[in-house]
C-alpha positions as CSV (number, residue, x, y, z in Angstrom):
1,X,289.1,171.7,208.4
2,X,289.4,168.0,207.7
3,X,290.4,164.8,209.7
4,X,290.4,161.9,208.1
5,X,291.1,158.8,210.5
6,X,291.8,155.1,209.6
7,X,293.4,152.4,210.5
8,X,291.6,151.0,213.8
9,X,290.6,147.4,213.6
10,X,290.3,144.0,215.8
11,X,293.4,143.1,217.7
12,X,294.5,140.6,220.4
13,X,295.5,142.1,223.8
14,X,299.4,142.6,223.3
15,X,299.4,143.4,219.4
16,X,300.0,146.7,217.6
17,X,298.1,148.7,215.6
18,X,299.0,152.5,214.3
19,X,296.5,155.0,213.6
20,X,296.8,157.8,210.8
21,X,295.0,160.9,210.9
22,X,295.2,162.9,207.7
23,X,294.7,166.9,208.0
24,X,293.7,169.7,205.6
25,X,292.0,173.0,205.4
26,X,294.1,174.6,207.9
27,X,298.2,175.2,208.2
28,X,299.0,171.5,209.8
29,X,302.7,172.3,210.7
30,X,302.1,174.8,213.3
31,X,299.2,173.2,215.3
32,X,299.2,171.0,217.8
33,X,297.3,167.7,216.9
34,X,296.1,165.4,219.4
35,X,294.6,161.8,219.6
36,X,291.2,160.9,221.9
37,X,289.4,158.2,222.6
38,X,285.8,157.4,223.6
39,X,285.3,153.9,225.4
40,X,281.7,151.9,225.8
41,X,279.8,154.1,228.1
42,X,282.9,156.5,229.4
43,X,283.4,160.0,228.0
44,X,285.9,161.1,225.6
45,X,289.5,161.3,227.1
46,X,293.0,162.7,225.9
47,X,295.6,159.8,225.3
48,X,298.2,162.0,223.4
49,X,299.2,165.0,221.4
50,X,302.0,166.6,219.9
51,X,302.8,170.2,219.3
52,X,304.3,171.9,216.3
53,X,307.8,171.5,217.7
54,X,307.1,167.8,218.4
55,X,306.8,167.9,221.9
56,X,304.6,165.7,223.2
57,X,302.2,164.6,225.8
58,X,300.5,161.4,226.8
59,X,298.2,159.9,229.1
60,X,299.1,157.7,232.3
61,X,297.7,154.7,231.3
62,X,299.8,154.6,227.8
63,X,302.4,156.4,228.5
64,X,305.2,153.9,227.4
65,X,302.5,152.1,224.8
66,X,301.4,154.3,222.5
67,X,303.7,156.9,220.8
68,X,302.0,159.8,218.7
69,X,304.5,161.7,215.9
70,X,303.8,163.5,212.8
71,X,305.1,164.1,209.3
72,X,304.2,167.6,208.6
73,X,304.9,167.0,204.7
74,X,302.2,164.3,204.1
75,X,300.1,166.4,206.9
76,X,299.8,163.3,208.7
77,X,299.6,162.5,212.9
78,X,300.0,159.0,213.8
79,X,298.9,157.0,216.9
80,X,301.8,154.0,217.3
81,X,299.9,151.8,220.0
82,X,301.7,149.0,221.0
83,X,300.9,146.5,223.9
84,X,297.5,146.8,223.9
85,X,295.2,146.2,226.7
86,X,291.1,144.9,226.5
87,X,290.9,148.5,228.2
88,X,292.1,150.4,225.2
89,X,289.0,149.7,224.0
90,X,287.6,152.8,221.8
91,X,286.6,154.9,219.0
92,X,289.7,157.0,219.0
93,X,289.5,160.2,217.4
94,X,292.0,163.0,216.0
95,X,291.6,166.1,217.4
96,X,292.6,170.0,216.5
97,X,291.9,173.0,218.5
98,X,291.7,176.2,216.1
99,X,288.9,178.6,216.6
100,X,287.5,175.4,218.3
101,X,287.2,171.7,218.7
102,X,288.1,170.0,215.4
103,X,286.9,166.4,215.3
104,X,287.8,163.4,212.6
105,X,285.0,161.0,212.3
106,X,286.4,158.5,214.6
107,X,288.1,155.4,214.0
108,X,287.2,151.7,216.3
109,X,289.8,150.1,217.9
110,X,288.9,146.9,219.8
111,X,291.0,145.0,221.9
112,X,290.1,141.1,222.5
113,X,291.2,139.6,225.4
């Protein structure tokens, strides 16, 4: 299994950035992927995922923000995060459960106030 995570970078409080996580080594279209993030000096947290059927799931605090989706023919998830806070603050990584925890390498989003 590989995630390969990108496009994090510096940002005003209000912009927009989208994440990609690209997948392989394992059949993408019938997992559920999931975005976490990891802030300065908090554990890791869920923000969203989304299953094979493209149901999805968020956390409080960006629910109505952010908005995860996939494209299971480029074996991509994407992170849409819109209105962002200072708080948003993270390494966010993308996440797979088979067998266990599958982790990307992380990708730094920081949000300047």
């Amino acid at each position: 299994v590989q995630l390969q995570a990108s496009g994090g970078g510096l940002v005003q409080a209000g912009g927009s950035l989208r994440l990609s996580c690209k997948a392989s080594g394992f059949m993408f279209s019938i997992n559920t992927m999931g975005w976490y993030r990891q802030g300065p000096g908090k554990e890791r947290e869920l923000v969203a995922t989304i299953s094979s059927g493209g149901s999805t799931n968020y956390k409080d605090s960006v629910q109505g923000r952010f908005t995860i989706s996939r494209d299971n023919a480029k074996r991509t998830v994407y992170l849409q995060m819109n209105s962002l806070k200072p708080e948003d603050t993270a390494l966010y990584y993308c996440h797979l459960y088979l067998r266990r925890d599958n982790w990307g390498h992380g990708t730094q989003v920081t949000v300047s106030s």
